[in-house]
ROSE-200161 format. One record per residue (C-alpha): residue in one letter; x, y, z. Coordinates in nm, 2 decimals, padded with zeros to 4 digits, always signed. Example, Ala and Ser with C-alpha at 12.3 -4.5 7.8 and 13.67 -1.06 7.14 Angstrom:
BEGIN
   residu        X        Y        Z
        A   +01.23   -00.45   +00.78
        S   +01.37   -00.11   +00.71
***
This chain:
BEGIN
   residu        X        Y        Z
        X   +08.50   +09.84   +10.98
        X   +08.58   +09.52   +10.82
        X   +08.74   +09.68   +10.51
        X   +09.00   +09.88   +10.76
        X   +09.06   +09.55   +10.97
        X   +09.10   +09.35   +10.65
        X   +09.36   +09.60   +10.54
        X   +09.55   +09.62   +10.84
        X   +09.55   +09.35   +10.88
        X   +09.77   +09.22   +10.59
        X   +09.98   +09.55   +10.58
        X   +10.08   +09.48   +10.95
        X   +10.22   +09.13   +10.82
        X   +10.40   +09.34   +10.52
        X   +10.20   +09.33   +10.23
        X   +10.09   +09.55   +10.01
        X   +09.71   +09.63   +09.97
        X   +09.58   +09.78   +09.66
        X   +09.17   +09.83   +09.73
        X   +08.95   +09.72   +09.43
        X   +08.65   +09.91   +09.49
        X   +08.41   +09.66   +09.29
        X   +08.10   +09.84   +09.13
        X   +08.26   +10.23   +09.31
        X   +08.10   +10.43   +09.02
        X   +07.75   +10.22   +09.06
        X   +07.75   +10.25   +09.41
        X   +07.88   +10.65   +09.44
        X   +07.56   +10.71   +09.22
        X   +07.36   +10.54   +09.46
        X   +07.50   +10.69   +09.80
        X   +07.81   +10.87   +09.72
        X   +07.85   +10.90   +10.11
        X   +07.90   +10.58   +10.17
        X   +08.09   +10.51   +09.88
        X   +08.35   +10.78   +09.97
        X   +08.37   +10.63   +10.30
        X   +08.47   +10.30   +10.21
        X   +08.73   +10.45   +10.03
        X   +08.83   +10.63   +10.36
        X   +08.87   +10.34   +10.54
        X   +09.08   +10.18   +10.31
        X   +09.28   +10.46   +10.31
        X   +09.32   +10.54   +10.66
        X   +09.41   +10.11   +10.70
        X   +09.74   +10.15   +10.46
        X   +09.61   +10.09   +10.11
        X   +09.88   +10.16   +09.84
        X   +09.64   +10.21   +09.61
        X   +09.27   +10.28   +09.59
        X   +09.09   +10.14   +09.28
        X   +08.80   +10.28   +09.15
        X   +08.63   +10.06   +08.89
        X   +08.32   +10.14   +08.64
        X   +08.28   +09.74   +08.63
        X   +07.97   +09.73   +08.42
        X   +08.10   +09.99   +08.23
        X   +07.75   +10.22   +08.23
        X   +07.91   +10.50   +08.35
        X   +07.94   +10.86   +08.14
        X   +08.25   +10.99   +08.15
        X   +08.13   +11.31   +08.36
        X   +08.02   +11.07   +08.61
        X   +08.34   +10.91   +08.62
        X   +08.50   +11.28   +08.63
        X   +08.24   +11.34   +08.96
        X   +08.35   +11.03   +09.09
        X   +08.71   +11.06   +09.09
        X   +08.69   +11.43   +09.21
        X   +08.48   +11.35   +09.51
***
């Protein structure tokens, strides 16, 4: 809920919102659910753009390749 209100929030005032989901790789390892569903909020708030970052850089690239196709 707060991502989506946090998004709305500035695209109803007219900017543009590119997500930066922080640690997305770590965290769809860890509940990929959840992770997806962040992603679906910032979506479904007007995000331009939804980031997915690897940001300790542990990930194998097949796990990047499940990530991104989830």
């Amino acid at each position: 809920r707060m991502i989506y209100d946090t998004i709305d929030y500035f695209v109803s005032h007219g900017k543009t919102v590119f997500f930066d989901a922080e640690h997305f790789f770590d965290g769809f390892r860890a509940d990929p659910g959840y992770a997806l569903e962040t992603l679906r909020a910032a979506a479904q708030a007007g995000a331009q753009r939804l980031v997915l970052c690897d940001t300790n850089g542990g990930s194998f690239p097949a796990d990047i390749a499940d990530g991104v196709r989830a």
